[in-house]
N, C-alpha and C positions, 0 to 999 in steps of 0.2 A: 228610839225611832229616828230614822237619816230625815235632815232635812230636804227642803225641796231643793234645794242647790246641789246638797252630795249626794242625789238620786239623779241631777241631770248629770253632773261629773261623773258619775258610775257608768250612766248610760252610754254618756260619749265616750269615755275609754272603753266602752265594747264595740262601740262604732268604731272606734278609730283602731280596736286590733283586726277587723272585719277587714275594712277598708286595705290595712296592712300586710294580710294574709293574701288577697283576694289579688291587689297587684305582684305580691311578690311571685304568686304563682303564673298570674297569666306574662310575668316577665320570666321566667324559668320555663315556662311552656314557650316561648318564642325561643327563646336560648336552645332549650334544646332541640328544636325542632330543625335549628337551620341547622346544628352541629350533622343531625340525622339527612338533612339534605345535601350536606355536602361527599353522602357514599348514596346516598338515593336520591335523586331529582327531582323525582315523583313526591314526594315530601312537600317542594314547592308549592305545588299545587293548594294546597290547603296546611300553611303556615299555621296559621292558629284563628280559629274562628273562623271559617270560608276566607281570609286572604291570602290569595292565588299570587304569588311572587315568579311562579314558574317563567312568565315571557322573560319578564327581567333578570332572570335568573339568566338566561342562556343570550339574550341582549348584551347584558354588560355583567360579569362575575363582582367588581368592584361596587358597582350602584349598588346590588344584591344585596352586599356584605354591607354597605355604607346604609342604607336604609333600613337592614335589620339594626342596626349597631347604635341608630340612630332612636328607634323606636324603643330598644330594653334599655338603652342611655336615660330617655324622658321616664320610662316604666321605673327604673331606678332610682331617679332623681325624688319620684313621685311616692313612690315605697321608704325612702329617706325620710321623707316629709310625716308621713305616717307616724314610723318611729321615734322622732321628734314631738310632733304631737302627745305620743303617749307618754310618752320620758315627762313633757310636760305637765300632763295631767294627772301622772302620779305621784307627782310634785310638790303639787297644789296643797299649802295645807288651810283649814277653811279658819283656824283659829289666830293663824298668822301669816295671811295670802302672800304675804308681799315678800318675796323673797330675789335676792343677784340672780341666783343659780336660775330660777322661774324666768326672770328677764332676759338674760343670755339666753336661754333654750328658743327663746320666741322672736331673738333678735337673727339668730340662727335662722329658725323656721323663716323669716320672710329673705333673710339672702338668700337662702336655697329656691323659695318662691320667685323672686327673681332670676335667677338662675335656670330654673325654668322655663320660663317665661322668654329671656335670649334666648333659649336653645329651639324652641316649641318654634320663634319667629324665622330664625334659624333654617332652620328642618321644612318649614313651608315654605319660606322662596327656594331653598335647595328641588322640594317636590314640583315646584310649580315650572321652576326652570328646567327642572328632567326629564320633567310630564311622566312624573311617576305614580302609583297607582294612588287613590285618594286614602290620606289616613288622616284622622282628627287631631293633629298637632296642632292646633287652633288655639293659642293661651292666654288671648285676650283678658281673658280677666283676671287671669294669674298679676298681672303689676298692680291693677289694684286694691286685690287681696294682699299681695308683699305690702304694698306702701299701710294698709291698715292692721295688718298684723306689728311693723316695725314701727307705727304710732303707739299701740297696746303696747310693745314692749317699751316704749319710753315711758310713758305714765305708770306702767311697771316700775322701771326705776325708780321713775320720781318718786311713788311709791313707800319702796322702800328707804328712801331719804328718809322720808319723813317718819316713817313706821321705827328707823332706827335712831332719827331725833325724841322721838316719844317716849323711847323705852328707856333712853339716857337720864329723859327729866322726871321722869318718874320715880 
């Protein structure tokens, strides 16, 4: 019988392939969509999920391009993050948590988190200055997730310090 710990770890590695699947496709649905707008216009119109790119489409070609490029960039970053996650949580082992490889993965996860998080701030004074149409690149909370994630991985570490002092005086 799993414990109650590698039944939430199970849980959340189905979350997090969901989560993983679910952006990478609505990043591949804008990808494709604009490629298909660039021999149809009409495309525009309903980019992906009702947003209508059309005005700015024939506005400015560049914004267009710079806006989609902008949006499967953060979809990207975001789908990264995912994969990350999972690498980590398949990782995990629950009789010897404390592993480099575990700490790296999570030290990883929050630069990218940050990462992020520039780009997300980024992308909205870009929008705000172009009076472009509204998208929720909003990533406010993205730094303070990076900076608690990249805490986790230090106590990870440290962690493993001690996990690998223990096994030597044993």
């Amino acid at each position: 019988m799993k414990t109650k710990t590698a039944s939430i770890l199970a849980t959340l590695n189905v979350l997090s392939w969901i989560a993983y699947i679910g952006i990478s496709i609505k990043c591949g649905a804008i990808i494709f969509t604009y490629i298909l707008s660039l021999f149809n216009q009409q495309v525009a119109k309903d980019l992906y999920q009702g947003l209508n790119l059309y005005d700015l489409m024939h506005d400015s070609f560049v914004n267009y391009s710079l806006f989609v490029g902008i949006t499967t960039g953060l979809l990207a970053i975001k789908a990264y993050v995912a994969q990350l996650v999972i690498q980590v949580l398949s990782k995990i082992n629950l009789k010897s948590p404390f592993d480099m490889e575990v700490a790296q993965l999570m030290e990883k996860i929050s630069l990218m988190i940050l990462v992020l998080w520039v780009l997300s701030l980024g992308a909205s004074i870009y929008q705000e200055l172009m009076e472009l149409p509204n998208m929720d690149w909003n990533g406010g909370e993205a730094l303070f997730l990076s900076g608690l994630i990249f805490l986790f991985a230090q106590i990870f570490k440290k962690g493993v310090e001690i996990q690998a002092e223990n096994d030597l005086t044993v």
